[in-house]
C-alpha positions in Angstrom: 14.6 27.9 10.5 11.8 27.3 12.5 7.9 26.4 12.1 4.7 27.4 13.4 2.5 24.6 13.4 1.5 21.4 11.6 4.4 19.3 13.2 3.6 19.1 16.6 7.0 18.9 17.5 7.7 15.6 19.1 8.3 11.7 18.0 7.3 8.5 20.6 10.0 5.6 20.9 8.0 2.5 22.2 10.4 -0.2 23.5 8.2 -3.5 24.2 10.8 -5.3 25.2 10.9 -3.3 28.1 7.6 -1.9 28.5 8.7 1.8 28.2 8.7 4.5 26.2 10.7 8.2 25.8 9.9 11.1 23.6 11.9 12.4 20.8 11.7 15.9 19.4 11.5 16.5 16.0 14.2 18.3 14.7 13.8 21.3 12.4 16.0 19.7 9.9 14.1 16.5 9.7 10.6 18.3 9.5 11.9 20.5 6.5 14.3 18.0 4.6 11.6 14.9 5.0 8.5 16.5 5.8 6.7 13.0 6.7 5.3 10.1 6.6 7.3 8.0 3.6 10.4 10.4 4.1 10.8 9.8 8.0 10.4 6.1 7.9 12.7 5.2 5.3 15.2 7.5 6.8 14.5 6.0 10.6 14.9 2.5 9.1 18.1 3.1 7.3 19.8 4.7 9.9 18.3 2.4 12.7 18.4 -1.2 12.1 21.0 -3.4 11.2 21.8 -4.7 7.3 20.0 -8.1 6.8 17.8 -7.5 10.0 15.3 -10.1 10.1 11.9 -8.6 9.6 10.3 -10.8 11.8 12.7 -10.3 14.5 12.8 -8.0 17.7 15.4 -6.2 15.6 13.3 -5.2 13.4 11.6 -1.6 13.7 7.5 -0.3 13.1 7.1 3.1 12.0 4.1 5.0 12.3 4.3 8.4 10.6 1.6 11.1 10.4 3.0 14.6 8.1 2.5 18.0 8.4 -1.0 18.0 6.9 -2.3 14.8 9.0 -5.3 16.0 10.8 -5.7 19.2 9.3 -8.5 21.2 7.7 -7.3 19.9 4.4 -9.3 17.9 1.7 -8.4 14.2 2.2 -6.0 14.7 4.9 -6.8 11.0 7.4 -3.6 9.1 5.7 -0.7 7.9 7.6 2.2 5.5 7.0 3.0 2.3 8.3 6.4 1.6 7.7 9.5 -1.2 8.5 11.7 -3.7 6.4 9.3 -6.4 4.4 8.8 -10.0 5.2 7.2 -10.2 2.3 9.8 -8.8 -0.1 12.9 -8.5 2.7 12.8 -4.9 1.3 11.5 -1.8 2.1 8.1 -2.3 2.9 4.9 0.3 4.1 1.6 1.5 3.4 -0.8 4.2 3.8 -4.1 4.4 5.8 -7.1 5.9 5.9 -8.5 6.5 9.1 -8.9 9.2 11.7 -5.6 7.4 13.5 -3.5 10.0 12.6 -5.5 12.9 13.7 -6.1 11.2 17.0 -2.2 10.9 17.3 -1.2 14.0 16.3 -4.2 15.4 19.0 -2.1 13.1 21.8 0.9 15.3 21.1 3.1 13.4 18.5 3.7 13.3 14.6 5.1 9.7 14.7 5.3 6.3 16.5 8.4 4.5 16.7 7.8 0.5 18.0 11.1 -1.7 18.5 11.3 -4.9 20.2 8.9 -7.5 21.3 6.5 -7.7 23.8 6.9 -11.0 26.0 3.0 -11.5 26.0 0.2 -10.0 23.5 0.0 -6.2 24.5 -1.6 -3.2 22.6 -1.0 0.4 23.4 -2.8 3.1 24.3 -1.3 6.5 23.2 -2.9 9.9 24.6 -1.7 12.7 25.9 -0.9 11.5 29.7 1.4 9.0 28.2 1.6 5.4 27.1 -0.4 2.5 28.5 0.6 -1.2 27.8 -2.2 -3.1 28.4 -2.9 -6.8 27.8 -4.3 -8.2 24.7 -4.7 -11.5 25.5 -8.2 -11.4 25.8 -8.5 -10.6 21.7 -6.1 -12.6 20.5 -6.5 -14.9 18.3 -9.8 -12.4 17.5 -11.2 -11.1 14.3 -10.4 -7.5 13.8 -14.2 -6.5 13.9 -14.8 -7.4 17.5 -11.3 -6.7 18.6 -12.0 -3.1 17.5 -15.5 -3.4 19.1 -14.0 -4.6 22.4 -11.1 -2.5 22.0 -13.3 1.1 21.6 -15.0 -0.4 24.8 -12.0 -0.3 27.0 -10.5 2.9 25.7 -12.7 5.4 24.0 -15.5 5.6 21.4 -13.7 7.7 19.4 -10.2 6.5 19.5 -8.2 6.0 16.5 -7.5 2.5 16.1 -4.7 0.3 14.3 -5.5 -3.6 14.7 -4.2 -6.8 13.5 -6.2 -10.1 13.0 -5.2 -13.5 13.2 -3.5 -13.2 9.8 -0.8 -10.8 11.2 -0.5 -13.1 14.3 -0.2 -16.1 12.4 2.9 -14.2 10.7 0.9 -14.3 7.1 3.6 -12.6 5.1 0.5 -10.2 3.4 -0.8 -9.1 6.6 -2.3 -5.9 6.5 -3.3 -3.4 9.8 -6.5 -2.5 9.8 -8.5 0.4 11.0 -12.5 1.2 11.1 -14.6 -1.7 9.5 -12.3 -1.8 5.9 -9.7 0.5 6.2 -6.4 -1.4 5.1 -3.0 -0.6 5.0 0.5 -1.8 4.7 0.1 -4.7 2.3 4.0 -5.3 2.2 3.4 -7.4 5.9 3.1 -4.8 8.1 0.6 -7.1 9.9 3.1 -9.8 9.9 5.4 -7.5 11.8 2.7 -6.2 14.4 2.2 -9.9 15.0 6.1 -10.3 15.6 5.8 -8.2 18.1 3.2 -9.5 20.5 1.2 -5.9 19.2 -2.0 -6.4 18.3 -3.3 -3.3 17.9 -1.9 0.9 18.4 -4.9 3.4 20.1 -4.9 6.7 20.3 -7.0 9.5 21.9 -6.2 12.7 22.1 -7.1 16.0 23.0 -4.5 18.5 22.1 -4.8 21.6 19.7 -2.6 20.7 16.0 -0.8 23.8 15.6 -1.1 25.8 13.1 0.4 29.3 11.8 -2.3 30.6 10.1 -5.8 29.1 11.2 -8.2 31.7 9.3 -5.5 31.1 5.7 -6.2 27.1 6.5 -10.0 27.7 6.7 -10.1 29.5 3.7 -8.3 27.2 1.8 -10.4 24.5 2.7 -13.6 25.8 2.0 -12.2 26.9 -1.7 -10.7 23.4 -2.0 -14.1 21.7 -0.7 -16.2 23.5 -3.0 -14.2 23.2 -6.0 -14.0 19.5 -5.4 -17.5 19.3 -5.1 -18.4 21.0 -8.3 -15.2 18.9 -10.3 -16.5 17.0 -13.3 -16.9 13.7 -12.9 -17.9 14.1 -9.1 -21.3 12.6 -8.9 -19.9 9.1 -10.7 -17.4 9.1 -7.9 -19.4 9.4 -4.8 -21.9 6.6 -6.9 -19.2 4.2 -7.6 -15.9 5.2 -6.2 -12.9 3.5 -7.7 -15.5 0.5 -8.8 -16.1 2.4 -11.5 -12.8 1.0 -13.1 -14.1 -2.1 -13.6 -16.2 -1.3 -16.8 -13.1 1.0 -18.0 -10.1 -1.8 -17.5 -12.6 -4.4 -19.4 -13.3 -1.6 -22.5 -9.4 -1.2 -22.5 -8.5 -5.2 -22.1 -6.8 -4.8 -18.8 -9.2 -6.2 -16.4 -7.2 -9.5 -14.3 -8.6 -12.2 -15.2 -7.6 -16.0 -14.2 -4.4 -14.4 -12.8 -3.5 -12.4 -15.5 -3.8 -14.6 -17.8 -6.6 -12.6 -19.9 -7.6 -8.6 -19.8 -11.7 -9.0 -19.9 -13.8 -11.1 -18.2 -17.2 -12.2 -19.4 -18.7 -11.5 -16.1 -17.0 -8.2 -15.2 -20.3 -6.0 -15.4 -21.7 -8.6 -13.0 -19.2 -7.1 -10.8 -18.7 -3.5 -11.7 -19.5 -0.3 -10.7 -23.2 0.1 -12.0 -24.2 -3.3 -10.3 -22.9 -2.6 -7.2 -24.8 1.0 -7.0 -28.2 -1.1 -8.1 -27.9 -3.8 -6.1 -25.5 -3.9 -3.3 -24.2 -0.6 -2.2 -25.7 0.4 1.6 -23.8 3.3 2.1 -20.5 5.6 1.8 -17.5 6.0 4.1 -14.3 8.5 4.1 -11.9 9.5 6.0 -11.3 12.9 8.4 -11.9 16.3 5.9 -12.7 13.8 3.1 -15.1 15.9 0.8 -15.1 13.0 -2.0 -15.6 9.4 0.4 -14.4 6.5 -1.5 -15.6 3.9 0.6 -18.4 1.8 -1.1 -20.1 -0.2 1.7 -22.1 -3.2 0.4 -24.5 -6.1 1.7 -24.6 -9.4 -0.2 -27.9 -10.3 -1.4 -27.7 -14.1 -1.0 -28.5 -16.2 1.5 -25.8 -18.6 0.9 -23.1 -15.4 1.2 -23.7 -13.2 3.7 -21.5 -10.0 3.7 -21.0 -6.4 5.0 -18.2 -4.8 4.0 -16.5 -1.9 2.5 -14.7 -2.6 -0.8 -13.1 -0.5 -3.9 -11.7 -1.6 -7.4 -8.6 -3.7 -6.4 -10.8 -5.7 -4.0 -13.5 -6.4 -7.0 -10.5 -7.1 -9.5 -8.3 -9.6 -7.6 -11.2 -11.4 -5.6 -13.4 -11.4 -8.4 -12.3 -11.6 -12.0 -8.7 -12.8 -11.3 -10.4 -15.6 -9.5 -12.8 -16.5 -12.3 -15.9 -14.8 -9.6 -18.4 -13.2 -11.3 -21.2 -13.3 -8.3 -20.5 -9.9 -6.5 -22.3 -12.1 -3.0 -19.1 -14.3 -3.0 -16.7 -11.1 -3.7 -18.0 -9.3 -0.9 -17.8 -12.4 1.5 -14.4 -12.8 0.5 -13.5 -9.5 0.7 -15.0 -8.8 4.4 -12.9 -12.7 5.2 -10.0 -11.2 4.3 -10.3 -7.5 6.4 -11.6 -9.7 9.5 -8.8 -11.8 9.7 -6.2 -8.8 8.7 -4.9 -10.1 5.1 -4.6 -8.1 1.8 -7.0 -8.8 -0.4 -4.8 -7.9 -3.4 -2.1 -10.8 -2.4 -5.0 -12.9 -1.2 -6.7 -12.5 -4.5 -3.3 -13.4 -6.7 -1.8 -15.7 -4.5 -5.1 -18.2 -5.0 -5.3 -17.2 -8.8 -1.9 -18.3 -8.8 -3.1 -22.0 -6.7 -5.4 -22.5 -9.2 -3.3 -22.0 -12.2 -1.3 -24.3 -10.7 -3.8 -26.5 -10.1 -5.2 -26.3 -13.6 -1.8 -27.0 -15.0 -1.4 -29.5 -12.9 1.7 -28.2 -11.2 -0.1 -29.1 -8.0 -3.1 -31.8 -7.1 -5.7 -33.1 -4.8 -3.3 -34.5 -2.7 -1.3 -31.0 -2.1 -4.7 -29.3 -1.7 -6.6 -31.7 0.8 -9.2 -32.5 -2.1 -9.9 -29.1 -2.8 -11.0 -28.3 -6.9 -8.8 -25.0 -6.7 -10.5 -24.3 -10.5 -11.3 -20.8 -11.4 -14.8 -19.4 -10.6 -15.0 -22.2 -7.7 -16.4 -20.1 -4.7 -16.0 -22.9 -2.6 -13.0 -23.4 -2.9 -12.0 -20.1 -2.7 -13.0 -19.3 0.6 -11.9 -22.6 2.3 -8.7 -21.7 0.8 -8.4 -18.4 2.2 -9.1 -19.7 5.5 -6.2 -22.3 5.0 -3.8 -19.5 4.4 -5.1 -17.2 7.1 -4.2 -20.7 9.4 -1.6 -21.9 7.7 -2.7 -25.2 6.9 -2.0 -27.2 4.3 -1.1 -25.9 1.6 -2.4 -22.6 2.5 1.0 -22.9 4.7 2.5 -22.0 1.6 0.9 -19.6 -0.1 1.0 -17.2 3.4 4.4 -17.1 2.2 3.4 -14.8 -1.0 3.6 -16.2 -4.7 7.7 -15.7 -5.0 8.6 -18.1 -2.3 5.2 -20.6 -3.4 6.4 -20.8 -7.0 10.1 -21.3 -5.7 8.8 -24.2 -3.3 6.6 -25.8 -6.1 9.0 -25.2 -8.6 8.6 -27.0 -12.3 7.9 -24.0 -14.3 5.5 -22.3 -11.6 7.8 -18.9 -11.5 6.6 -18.3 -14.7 2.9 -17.9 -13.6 3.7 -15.7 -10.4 2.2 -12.5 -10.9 4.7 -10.2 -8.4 7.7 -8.1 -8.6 10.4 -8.3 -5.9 8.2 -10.4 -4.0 5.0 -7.9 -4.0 1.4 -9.5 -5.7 0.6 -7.4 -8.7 -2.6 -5.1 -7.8 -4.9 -4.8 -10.2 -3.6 -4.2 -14.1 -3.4 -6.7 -16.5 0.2 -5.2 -18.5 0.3 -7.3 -21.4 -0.1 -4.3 -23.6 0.9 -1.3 -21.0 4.4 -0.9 -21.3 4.3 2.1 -19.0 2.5 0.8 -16.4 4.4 -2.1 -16.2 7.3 -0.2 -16.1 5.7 1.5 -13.1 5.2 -2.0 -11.4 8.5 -2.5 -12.1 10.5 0.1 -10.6 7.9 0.8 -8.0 9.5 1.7 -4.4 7.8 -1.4 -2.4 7.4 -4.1 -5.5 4.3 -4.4 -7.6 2.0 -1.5 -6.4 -0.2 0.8 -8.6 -0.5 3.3 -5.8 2.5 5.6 -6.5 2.4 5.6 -10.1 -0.5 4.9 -11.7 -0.2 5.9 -15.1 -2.4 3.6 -17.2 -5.0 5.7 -17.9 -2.5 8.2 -19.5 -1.2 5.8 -21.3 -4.1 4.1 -23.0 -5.0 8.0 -24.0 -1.4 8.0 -25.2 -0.9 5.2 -27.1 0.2 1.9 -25.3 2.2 1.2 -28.3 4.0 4.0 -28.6 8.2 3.7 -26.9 9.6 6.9 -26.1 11.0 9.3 -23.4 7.5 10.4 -22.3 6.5 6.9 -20.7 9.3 6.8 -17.7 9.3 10.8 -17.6 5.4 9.9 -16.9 6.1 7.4 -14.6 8.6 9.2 -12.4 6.6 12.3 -12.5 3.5 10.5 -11.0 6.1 8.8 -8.8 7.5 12.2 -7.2 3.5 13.0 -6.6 1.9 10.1 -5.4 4.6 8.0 -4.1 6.4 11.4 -3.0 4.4 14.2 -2.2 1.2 12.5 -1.1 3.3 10.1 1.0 5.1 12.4 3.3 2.1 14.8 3.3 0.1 11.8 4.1 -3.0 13.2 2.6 -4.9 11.6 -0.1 -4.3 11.8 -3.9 -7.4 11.0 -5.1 -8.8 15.2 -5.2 -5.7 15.5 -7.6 -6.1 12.0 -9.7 -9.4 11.5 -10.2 -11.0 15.0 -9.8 -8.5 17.3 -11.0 -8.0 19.0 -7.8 -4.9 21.5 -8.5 -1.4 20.0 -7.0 -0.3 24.1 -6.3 -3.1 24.1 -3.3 -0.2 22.1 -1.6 2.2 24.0 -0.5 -0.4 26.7 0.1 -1.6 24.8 2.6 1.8 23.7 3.9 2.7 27.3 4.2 -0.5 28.2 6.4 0.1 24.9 8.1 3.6 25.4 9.2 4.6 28.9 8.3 7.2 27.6 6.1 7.5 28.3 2.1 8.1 25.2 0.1 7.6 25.2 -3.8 6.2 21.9 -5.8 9.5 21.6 -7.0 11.6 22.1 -3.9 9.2 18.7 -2.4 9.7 16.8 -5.9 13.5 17.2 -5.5 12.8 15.6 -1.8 10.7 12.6 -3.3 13.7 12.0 -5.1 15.9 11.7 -2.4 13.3 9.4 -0.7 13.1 7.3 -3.2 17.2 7.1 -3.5 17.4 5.9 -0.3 14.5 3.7 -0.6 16.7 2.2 -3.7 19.8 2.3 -1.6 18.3 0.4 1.3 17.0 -2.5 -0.9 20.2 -2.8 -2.3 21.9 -3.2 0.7 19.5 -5.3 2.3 19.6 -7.7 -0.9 23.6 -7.1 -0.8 23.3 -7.2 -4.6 21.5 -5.9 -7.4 20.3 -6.9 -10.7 18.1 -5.3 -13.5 16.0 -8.3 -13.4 14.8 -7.3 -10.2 12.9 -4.2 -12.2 11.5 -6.7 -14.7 8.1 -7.3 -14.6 6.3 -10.7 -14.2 8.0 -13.0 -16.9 4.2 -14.1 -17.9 3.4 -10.5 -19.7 6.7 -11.5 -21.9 5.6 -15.0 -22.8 2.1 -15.3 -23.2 -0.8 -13.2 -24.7 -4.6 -12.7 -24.1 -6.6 -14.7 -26.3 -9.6 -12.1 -25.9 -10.8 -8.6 -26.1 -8.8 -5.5 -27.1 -5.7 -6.9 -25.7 -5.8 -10.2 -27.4 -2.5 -11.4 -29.1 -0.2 -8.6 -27.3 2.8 -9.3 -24.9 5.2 -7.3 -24.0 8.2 -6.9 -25.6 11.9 -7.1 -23.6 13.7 -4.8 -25.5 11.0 -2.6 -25.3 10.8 -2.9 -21.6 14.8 -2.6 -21.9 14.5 0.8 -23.8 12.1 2.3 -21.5 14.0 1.0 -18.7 17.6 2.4 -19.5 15.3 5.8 -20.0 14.0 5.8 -16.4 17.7 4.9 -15.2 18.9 7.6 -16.8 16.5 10.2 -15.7 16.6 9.1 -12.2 20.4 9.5 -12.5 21.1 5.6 -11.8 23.0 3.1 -13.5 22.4 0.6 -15.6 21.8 -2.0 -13.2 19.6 0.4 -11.2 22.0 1.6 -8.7 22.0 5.3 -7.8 25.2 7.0 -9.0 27.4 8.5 -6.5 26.8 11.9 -8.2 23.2 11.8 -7.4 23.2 10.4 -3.9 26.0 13.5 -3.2 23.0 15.4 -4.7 20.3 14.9 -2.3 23.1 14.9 0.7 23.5 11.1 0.8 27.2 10.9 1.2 27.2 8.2 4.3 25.3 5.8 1.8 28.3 5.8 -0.6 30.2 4.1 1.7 27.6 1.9 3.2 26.9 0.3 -0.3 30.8 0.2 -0.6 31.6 -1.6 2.3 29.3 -4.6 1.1 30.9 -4.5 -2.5 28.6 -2.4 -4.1 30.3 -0.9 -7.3 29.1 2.6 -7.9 29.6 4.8 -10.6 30.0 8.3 -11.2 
């Protein structure tokens, strides 16, 4: 078996330790049996660092995976992981990101970036075709990520693709996020953290190599038929208005809008905040990635003098910045929002970590004195952003909260678990579950802890019936979790042609076949996602050297409490329906009850050597 093009053929191995690097070829096996992105880097970091590796140690490994579509004539096709073990979760952590990083990489002659060890002073690489430069970074550290990409495009070249950490990622912030082009985010799980680790403040690369390709005049085709039937979807004109702002007014007219964190599902200010207000008032412009014929990024200016702002923001940035906050002034979103991408933090953890202080705060499970005088109430913008700069410093008790709301509600303790909104460690994005058992289940068994990107099946369920229990819900949910958390992830092309304009998931391996000359079928890659998420399971377990249902439960406050407003008022969820659903996802995932893979379904996808890893720690496994 051989291919033809979209792999270029060859992986970089960055030691900083020692200031070198090697190449690596891609095998054929890996390229078929992984295909990228999600699939290499969970099988790099299984096989490659130790059990109980410390992820903020040397030990610990970056990946930086582009797929066979990366760069491509294909609709959406600027995405590429960022992958290594959590400090946020101690898990398996990544991310995906939008940017033309990935084309510029693959142009420089190589599908991935491995990065192991630690530079002894700040460094960041520059990655084209003549090789590796490690060049100091001394001079922007400690800088925003705004003028460190500036400086940065200065030194290198204007078109370089860029990945950058701010002072969040250097300051170890456990939700630090890498950051690319004035907005683009990725790898909310601490991938930041562990550029900052590393001495690494930033990857560049510039390149000017062909992408192969074994049938250029079949790719061209494709993507002119894709483009235009994009373009002519239903539903496209709202989307290159509003983008995916427009979910604010739909999660308030279903009740699951975050509001006061989590604690309600509408907020009397949401349309202050929401799609139609930001395309009157405060929308400058749109943004997108390489071959993006539907750009999602919304670029806004505040309006206020007091708030001054210019950034690029979408629905989860609106939801846990604004609403979960108590914010109903779009000016203080947006200056929160473009704090947070300057200094390299995730604005969904940002967003529920101080929703979280000032529940606290409220219930008095913390005061003045533990917040330096600040009035951490809900809708305080004030507050707010003083707090977020105590995080992004670690002062204070923002030292605390930079450690993400599972280890702050352990350290405060006295009841304060039971208002953390995570899973496994991971912030909630934003979905208020009180009355979405699917979706929460999706939280739940989601691959990195509490992330709506690879299965985000609430609108299908509200069209369903979010009352109804039955077999459909986790079918639903692991469907959508082979796709987006599978397909799109080792592709590494966007999934928002397919989600939100009905783009048809069959133009996929089309293009994979006039990428690489190879045939795969949509159900040839699912069975792949399913072994990618297997070992994703398999590593958490062995990294945790347990496992316990619990850990698939979602936050204990959408058992215990209820909205008092809007469509969702009075509902909670109910454990033994989360229990049914759950047992109904083990089963069809072929794990057992505790939410350990069988041994007959790791021997499926080929995982035999995992068996015995999981053994060797005193893993019991069954049948």
């Amino acid at each position: 078996m051989s291919w033809k093009g979209g792999w270029v053929g060859k992986i970089l191995v960055v030691d900083l330790s020692k200031k070198s690097y090697s190449n690596m070829e891609l095998t054929k096996e890996l390229a078929r049996d992984w295909i990228g992105g999600r699939g290499w880097a969970i099988k790099w970091l299984y096989e490659n660092i130790k059990p109980k590796t410390d992820p903020l140690s040397p030990m610990n490994d970056l990946v930086i995976a582009t797929g066979p579509l990366t760069g491509l004539l294909v609709p959406s096709s600027g995405k590429v992981v960022i992958a290594a073990k959590s400090p946020l979760t101690n898990g398996y952590g990544d991310g995906n990101i939008g940017s033309h990083f990935g084309y510029q990489l693959k142009q420089s002659g190589y599908d991935a970036v491995i990065i192991r060890g630690k530079a002894k002073t700040p460094v960041y690489l520059y990655i084209t075709p003549n090789g590796v430069e490690f060049r100091s970074a001394e001079h922007i550290w400690g800088k925003g990520v705004f003028e460190t990409e500036y400086i940065i495009r200065r030194e290198t070249e204007k078109e370089a693709g860029t990945l950058i950490i701010g002072p969040g990622g250097e300051n170890l912030v456990k939700f630090a996020t890498v950051m690319s082009e004035h907005g683009r985010a990725g790898g909310r799980t601490g991938m930041g953290a562990v550029f900052g680790s590393k001495n690494l403040k930033a990857v560049v690369a510039y390149g000017w190599k062909t992408i192969p390709v074994a049938d250029p005049d079949g790719l061209l085709e494709l993507y002119w038929e894709s483009k235009l039937r994009i373009i002519k979807a239903e539903g496209y004109k709202k989307w290159i208005d509003q983008g995916t702002v427009m979910t604010v007014e739909w999660c308030q007219e279903v009740g699951t809008f975050p509001t006061f964190n989590f604690s309600e599902g509408v907020f009397d200010d949401a349309y202050k905040i929401g799609g139609e207000a930001m395309v009157k008032e405060y929308k400058y412009l749109r943004k997108g990635c390489m071959s993006c014929p539907m750009p999602c990024g919304n670029v806004l200016i505040s309006k206020s003098e007091k708030w001054r702002g210019f950034v690029e923001m979408d629905y989860e940035n609106v939801a846990l910045l604004g609403s979960n906050l108590g914010i109903g002034d779009y000016n203080v979103v947006i200056v929160l929002n473009q704090y947070a991408d300057d200094m390299g933090v995730d604005t969904i953890s940002l967003g529920n970590v101080m929703g979280f202080a000032m529940e606290c705060y409220e219930k008095g499970l913390i005061t003045n004195k533990d917040t330096k005088g600040l009035e951490l109430k809900f809708g305080n913008a004030e507050a707010a952003l003083k707090l977020a700069e105590m995080i992004v410093k670690r002062e204070g008790i923002g030292d605390l909260l930079a450690e993400g709301v599972r280890a702050a509600s352990e350290k405060i303790g006295k009841g304060a678990q039971k208002i953390a909104v995570h899973v496994k460690g991971l912030e909630v994005s934003g979905y208020d579950c009180h009355g979405a058992p699917a979706m929460a289940l999706a939280y739940g068994t989601s691959e990195i802890g509490a992330h709506h990107k690879s299965a985000w099946v609430i609108a299908w369920e509200m069209r369903y019936g979010r009352e109804k229990v039955d077999k459909a819900k986790p079918d639903k949910v692991i469907e959508f979790q082979r796709i987006r958390g599978g397909m799109f992830e080792m592709l590494t092309t966007c999934r928002l042609p397919w989600i939100e304009l009905g783009y048809p998931l069959d133009y996929y391996p089309k293009f994979l076949k006039v990428a690489t000359g190879l045939d795969f079928t949509l159900d040839q890659i699912y069975t792949i996602a399913d072994k990618v998420y297997a070992l994703i399971r398999a590593f958490w377990i062995r990294e945790y050297g347990h496992w316990k249902r619990e850990y698939d439960y979602p936050p204990s406050k959408w058992f215990e409490t209820a909205p008092t407003k809007g469509p969702s008022a009075g509902m909670k969820l109910s454990k033994e329906v989360y229990d049914n659903l759950l047992d109904m996802y083990y089963e069809a995932r072929g794990w057992d009850k505790n939410g350990i893979p069988r041994k007959s379904t790791l021997k499926k996808y080929g995982l035999d050597y995992v068996i015995e890893d999981l053994e060797k720690i005193g893993i019991t496994l069954s049948e």
